[in-house]
N, C-alpha and C positions, 0 to 999 in steps of 0.2 A: 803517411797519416800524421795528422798535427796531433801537438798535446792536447790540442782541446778536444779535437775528435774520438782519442785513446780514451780520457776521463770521460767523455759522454759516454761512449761503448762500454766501460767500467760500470760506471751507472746503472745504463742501459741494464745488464747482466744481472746488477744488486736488484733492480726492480721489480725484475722476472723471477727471481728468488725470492723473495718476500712476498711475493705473488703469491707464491704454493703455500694454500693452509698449514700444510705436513710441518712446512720450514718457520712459520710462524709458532706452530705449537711447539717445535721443539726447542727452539730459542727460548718461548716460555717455562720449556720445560728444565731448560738450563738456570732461568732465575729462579724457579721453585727450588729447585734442590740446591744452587749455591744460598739462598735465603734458609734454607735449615739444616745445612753444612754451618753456617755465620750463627744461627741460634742454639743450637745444638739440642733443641726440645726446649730451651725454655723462654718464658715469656716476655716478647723483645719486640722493635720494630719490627727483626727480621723474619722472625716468625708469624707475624698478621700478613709482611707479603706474602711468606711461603701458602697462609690458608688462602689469601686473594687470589694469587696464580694459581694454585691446585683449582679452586673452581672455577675462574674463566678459560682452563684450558679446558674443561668438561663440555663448554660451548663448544671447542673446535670440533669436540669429537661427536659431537652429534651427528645419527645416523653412519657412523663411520662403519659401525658393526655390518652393512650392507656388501661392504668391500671382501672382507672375509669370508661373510656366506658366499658371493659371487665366487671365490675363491675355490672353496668349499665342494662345491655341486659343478664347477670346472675340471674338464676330462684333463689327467695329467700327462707329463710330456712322454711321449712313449719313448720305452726302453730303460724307464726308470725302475728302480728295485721296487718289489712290493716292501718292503720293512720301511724305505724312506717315502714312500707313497702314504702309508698308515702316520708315521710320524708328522708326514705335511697337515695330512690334513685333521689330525688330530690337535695340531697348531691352529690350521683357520676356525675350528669349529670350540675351541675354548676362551681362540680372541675375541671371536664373534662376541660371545656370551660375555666376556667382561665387558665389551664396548657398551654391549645392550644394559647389563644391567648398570653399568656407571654411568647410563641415561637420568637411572631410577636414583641413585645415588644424589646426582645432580639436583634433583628432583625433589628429593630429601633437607639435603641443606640451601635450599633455596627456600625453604617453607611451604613449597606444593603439596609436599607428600608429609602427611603429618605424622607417621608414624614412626618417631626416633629408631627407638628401639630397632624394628625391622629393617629400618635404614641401612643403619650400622652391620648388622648380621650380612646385608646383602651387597654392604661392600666389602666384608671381610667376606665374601663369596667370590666377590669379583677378582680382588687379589687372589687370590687361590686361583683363579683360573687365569689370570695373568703371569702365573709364575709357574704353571703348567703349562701354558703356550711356549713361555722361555724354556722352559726344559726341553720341550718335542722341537726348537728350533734350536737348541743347541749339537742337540744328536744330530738333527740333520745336517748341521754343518760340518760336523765332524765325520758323517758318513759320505757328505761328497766330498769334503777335503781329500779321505780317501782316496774313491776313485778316482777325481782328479790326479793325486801323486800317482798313482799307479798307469794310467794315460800319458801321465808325462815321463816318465821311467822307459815307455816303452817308445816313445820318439826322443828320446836322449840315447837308445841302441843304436838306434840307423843315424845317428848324427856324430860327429868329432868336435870334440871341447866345445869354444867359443859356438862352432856354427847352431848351437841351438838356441841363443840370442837373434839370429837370423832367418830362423823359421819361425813363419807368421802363425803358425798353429799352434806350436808350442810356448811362444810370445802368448798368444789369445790364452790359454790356458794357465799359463804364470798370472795373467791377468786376472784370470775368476778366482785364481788360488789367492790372491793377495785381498780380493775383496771378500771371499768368503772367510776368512781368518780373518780379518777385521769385524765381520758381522760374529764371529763366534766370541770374541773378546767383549765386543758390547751385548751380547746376550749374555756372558757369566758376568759382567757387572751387573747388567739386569734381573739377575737372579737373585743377589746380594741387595739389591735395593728392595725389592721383593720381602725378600725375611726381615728385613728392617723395617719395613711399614707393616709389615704383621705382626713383628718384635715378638718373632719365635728363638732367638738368640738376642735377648736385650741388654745382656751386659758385653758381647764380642759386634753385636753391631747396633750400633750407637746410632743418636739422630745425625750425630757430625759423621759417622761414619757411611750412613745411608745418603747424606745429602753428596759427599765427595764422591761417590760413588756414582752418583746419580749427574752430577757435573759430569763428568766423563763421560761417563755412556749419553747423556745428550749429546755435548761438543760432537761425539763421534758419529749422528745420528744426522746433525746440521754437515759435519763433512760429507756423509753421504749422498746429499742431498744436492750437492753443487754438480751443475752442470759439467760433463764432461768435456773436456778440453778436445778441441778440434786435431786430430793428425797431425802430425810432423815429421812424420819418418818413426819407423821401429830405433827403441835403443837399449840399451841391458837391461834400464831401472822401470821399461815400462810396466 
């Protein structure tokens, strides 16, 4: 393959990615919060982007609340726990609700909805239940990190050292392990950005400390989102 062909394929890649709404809003979602990490709450360039990007991301999310109802009223996988079953879908069913009401929200500071006041009450609704779905997805990731370790414990019995780098099952499983712990990391940042915008602790988490917060748990949100690399062979660090 020439270099020119390599850099079109590259392209090619980046185009398909910025393709997906998700990866679009989250990249926005990255300059929102490095814009009031840069302001720190007070009145600056950085802070008119942070208010511009907070409501055009509100476009992305239009209708998105659909996704989690579908969720929601979807039969889960069998053989799951009822306590992480209860915690799922107590996730899809409070995201639902902030997507839907950050419609209204939207709706609000765009001068449709003229009622301030309620506005505001029903985004500080929203956040509450944004920061409830972060909590029912943190336990679950920590309840299947769980089982996970405990599935893999018990095919590290029947194997010797190294050779469980060479079993494809327990590879697969190292695999879900490493992305579910990455998804539990950006949900307790989530959390934290959370009581920042509700500024339930306003003097230990601050605008600049909500916005670095929020930096992170984006970038990490944009990693997820990249296409997964084609096969190459099993190897220790997969």
């Amino acid at each position: 393959m020439s270099t020119l062909d390599a850099r079109r394929l590259e392209l090619g890649l980046l185009v398909a990615y910025l393709n997906k709404a998700e990866a679009r809003d989250k990249i926005c979602r990255a300059i929102q919060y490095g814009s009031k990490f840069i302001s720190d709450g007070k009145p600056s360039i950085a802070q008119n982007v942070d208010k511009a990007t907070s409501l055009a991301r509100k476009v992305f999310r239009l209708f998105k609340f659909v996704n989690d109802l579908h969720a929601l009223i979807t039969p889960p996988v069998q053989g799951t726990p009822i306590p992480i079953i209860l915690l799922g879908k107590s996730k899809n069913a409070l995201l639902s609700t902030f997507l839907f009401l950050d419609q209204i929200v939207w709706a609000g500071r765009t001068g449709i909805y003229k009622n301030k006041e309620r506005a505001e009450l029903i985004s500080r609704i929203s956040l509450f239940c944004w920061m409830g779905s972060s909590a029912c997805t943190a336990l679950v990731e920590l309840a299947e990190l769980g089982r996970l370790s405990m599935s893999m414990k018990k095919i590290e019995k029947g194997l010797k050292g190294s050779e469980k780098y060479e079993d494809e099952q327990y590879l697969d499983k190292l695999k879900k392990s490493n992305a579910r712990s990455l998804s539990l990391v950006k949900t307790s940042l989530d959390l934290v950005v959370a009581v920042g915008l509700l500024q339930l602790s306003p003097k230990k988490v601050t605008p600049r400390v909500t916005g670095g917060f929020g930096v992170i748990s984006s970038l990490i949100s944009c990693y997820q989102l990249l296409p997964s690399p084609a096969p190459k062979g099993h190897s220790k660090f997969s």
